[in-house]
C-alpha positions in Angstrom: 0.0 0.0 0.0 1.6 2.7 -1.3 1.4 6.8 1.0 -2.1 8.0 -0.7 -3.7 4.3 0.1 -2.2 4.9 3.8 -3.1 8.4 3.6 -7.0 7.5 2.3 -7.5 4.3 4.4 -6.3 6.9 7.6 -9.7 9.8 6.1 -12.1 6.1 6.1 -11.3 5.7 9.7 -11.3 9.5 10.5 -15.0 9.3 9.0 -15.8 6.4 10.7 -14.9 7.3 14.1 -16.8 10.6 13.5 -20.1 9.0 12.9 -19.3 6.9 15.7 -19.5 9.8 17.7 -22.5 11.4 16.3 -24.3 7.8 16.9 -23.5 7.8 20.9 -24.9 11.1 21.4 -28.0 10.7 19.7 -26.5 13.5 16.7 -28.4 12.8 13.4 -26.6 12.7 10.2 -27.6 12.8 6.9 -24.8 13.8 3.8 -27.3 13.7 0.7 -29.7 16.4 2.5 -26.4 18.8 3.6 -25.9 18.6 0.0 -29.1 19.1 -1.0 -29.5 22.2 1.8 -26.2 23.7 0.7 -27.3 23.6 -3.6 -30.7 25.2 -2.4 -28.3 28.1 -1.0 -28.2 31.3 -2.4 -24.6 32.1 -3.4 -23.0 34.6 -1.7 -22.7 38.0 -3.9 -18.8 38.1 -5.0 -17.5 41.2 -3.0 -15.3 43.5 -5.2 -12.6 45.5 -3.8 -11.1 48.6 -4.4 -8.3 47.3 -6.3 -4.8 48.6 -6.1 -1.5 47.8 -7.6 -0.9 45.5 -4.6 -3.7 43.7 -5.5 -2.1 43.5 -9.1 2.0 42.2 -7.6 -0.1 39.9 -5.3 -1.7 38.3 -8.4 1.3 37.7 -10.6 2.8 36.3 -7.5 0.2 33.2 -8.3 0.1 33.4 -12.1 3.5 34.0 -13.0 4.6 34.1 -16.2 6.6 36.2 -18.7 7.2 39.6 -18.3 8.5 39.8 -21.5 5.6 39.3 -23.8 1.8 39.0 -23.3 -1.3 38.9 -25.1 -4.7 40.9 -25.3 -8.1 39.9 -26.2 -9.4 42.1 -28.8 -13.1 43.1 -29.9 -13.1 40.0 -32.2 -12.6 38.1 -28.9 -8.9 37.2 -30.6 -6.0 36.9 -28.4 -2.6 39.3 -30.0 0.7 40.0 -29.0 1.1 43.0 -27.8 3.9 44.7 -29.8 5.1 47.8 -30.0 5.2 47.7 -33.6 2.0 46.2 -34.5 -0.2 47.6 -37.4 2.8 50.4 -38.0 2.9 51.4 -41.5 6.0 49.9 -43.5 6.9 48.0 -40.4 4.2 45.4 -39.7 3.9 42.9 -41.8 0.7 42.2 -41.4 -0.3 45.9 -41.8 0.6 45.0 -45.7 -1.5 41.5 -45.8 1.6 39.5 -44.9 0.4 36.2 -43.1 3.1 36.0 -40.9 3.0 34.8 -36.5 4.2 37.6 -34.4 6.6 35.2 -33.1 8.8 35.0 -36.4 8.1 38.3 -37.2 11.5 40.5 -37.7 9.8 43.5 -36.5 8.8 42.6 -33.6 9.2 44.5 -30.4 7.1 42.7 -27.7 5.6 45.0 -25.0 6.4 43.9 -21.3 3.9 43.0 -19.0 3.6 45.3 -15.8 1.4 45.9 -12.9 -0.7 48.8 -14.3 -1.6 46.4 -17.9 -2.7 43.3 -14.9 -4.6 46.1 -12.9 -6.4 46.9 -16.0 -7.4 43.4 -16.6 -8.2 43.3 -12.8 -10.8 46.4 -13.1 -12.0 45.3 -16.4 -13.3 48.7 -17.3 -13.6 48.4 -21.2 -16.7 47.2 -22.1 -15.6 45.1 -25.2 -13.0 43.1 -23.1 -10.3 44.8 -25.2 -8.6 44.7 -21.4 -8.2 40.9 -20.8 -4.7 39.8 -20.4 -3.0 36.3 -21.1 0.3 35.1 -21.0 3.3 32.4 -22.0 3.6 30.5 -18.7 7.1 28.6 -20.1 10.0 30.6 -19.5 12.7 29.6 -22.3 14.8 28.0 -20.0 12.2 25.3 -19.5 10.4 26.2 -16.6 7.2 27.2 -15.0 5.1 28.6 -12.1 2.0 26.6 -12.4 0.3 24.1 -13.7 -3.5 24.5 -15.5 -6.1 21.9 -16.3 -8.2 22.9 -19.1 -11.8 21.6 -19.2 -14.7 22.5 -21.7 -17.9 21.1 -22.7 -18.1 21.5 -26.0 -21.1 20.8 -27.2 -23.4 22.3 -24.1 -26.9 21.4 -26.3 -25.5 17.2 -26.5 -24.2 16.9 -22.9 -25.2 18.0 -19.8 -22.6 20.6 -18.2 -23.2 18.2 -15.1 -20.8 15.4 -16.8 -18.4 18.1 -17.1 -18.1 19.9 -13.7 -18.2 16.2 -12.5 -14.8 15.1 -13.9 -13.2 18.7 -12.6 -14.6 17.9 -8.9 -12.6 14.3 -10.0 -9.6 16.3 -10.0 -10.5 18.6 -7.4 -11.0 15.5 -5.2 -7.7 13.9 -5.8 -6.0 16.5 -4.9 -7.3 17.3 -2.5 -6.8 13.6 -1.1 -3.2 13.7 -1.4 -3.0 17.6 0.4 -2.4 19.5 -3.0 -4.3 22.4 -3.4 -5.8 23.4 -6.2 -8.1 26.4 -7.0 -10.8 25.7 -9.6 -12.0 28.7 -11.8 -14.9 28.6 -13.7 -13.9 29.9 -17.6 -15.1 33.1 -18.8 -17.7 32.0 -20.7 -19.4 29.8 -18.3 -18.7 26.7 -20.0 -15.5 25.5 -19.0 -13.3 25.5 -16.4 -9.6 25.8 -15.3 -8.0 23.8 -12.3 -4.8 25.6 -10.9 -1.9 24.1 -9.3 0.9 27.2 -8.0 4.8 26.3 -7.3 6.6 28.5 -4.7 9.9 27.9 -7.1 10.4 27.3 -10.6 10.3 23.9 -11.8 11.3 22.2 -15.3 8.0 21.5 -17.0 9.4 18.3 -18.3 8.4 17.3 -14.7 5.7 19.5 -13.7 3.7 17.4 -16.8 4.8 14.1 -15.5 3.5 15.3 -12.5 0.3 16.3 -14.0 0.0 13.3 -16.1 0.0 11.4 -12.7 -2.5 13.4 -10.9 -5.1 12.6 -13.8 -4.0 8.9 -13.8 -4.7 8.8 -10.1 -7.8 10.7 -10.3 -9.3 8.1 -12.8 -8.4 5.4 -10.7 -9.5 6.2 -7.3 -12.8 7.9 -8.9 -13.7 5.1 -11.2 -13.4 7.4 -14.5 -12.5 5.1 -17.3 -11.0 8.6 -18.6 -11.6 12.6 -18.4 -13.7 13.0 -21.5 -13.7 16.9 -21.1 -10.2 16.8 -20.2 -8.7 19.5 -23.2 -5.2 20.2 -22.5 -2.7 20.8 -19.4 -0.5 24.1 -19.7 2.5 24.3 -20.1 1.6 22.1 -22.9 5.7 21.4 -23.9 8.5 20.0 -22.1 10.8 23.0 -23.4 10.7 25.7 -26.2 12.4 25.9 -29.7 14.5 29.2 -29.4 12.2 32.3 -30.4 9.4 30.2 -29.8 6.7 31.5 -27.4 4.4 28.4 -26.8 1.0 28.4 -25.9 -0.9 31.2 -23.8 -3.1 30.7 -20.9 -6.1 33.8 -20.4 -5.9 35.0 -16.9 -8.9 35.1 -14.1 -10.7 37.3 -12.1 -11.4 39.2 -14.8 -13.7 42.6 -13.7 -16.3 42.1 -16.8 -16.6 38.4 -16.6 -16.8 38.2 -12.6 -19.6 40.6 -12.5 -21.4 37.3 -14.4 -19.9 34.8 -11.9 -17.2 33.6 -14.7 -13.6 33.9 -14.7 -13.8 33.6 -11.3 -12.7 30.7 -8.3 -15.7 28.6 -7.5 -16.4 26.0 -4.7 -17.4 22.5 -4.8 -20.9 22.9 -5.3 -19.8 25.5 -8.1 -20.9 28.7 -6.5 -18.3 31.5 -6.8 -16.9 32.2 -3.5 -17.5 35.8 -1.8 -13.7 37.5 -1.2 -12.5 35.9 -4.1 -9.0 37.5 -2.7 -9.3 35.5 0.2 -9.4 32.2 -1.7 -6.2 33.0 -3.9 -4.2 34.3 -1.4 -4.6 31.6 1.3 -4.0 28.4 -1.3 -1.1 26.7 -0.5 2.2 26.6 -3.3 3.5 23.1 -4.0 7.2 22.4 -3.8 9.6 20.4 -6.0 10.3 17.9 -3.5 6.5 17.7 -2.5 6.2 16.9 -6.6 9.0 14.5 -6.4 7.5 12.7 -3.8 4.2 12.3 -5.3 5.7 11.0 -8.8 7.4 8.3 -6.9 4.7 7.7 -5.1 
């Protein structure tokens, strides 16, 4: 029996000594109607702070990535790298119809990420999103921050979003089992959802995916999934970058628009959006390498 068995045979006896105690003194008990009670509970409204930039260095100190280069959404609800030279005339390719990615462009001139652009995407002020922030999470010598689980339903009409939201509590669960925590955001457009795993040190993504390959093997295991059907993609999605290469972008949460809808925003496990939002971020524990070494071995 390997430490998680130990550590989920020690939470059956836990449980079972608890109801043990609830039976000798005459303390009723009943799981399905807490659940019930606590789905028939209005969510609290989302309180929204007066944000400041500290609000903006304390955020980047969970989704860290690089400073560098970042992407905005535009009108057209497309993600672009922000360059300094974009759409310049005689300078931009693309201003001339070149097809041409940003990336291999020999103009370009990538605009760094600082607190007042996150603070905007924070506030979400602009009406058309034109504000909403992503970024690389690889750095180019191989390592990351965090790890994301992306999970979308894509075909809401065929499926219910139930089946969905069930295999992200999956994950949820196994983490939560083996003492990682993870902070589940529902996506901005309601449909999908992100599960977050933070570092407190950089760590080769080579073995922050091994890591994340491991957590979904557990999780269909001990949850009896045959597999994570809504399961689209972990981030970073490569073990390493080609030089010049950027690789793949992750949109950021707690984003003012979509919050105000209850999306892009940290939900519990009955998927209601948690009041101080702040609260949630700030007190979720970062894993360390050696805690990820020990679970890969495990």
């Amino acid at each position: 029996m390997g430490e998680n068995d130990d550590y989920i045979a020690r939470l059956e006896l836990e449980i079972r000594y608890l109801k043990g105690l609830l039976d000798e003194n005459g303390i009723p008990y009943d799981y399905e109607a807490y659940v019930e009670a606590a789905m028939r509970e209005e969510p609290a409204e989302v309180e929204f702070p007066v944000l400041t930039a500290e609000h903006a260095i304390q955020f980047y100190s969970y989704f860290r990535g690089r400073k560098d280069v970042y992407v905005k959404r535009n009108a057209k609800k497309g993600y672009y790298t922000q360059c300094n030279n974009f759409w310049k005339t005689g300078v931009c390719p693309k201003k001339s119809g070149e097809k041409v990615k940003c990336q291999d462009c020999p103009a370009k001139n990538y605009i760094e990420l600082k607190i007042p652009i996150i603070l905007e995407h924070l506030k979400g002020t602009k009406e058309d999103c034109s504000d909403v922030i992503g970024l690389y999470p690889l750095f180019p010598d191989g390592t990351c921050w965090f790890l994301v689980f992306d999970f979308d339903n894509h075909d809401e009409d065929a499926v219910p979003s139930k089946d969905w939201e069930q295999e992200v509590d999956a994950l949820r669960a196994i983490c939560l089992s083996v003492g990682i925590d993870a902070l589940v955001e529902r996506s901005r457009s309601g449909r999908g959802a992100h599960v977050w795993i933070f570092f407190s040190e950089a760590i080769q993504a080579a073995k922050v995916r091994r890591f994340g390959e491991a957590l979904l093997a557990k999780g269909t295991e001990l949850e009896s999934l045959k597999s994570f059907r809504y399961y689209d993609r972990m981030m970073p999605m490569q073990d390493n970058l080609p030089e010049g290469k950027l690789g793949n972008l992750i949109a950021l949460p707690l984003q003012g628009q979509a919050l105000l809808k209850g999306n892009s925003a940290f939900v519990d496990e009955f998927w209601r959006p948690y009041k101080d939002q702040w609260s949630k971020l700030l007190h979720i524990r970062k894993l360390s390498e050696a805690e990820m070494d020990a679970f890969i071995k495990s």
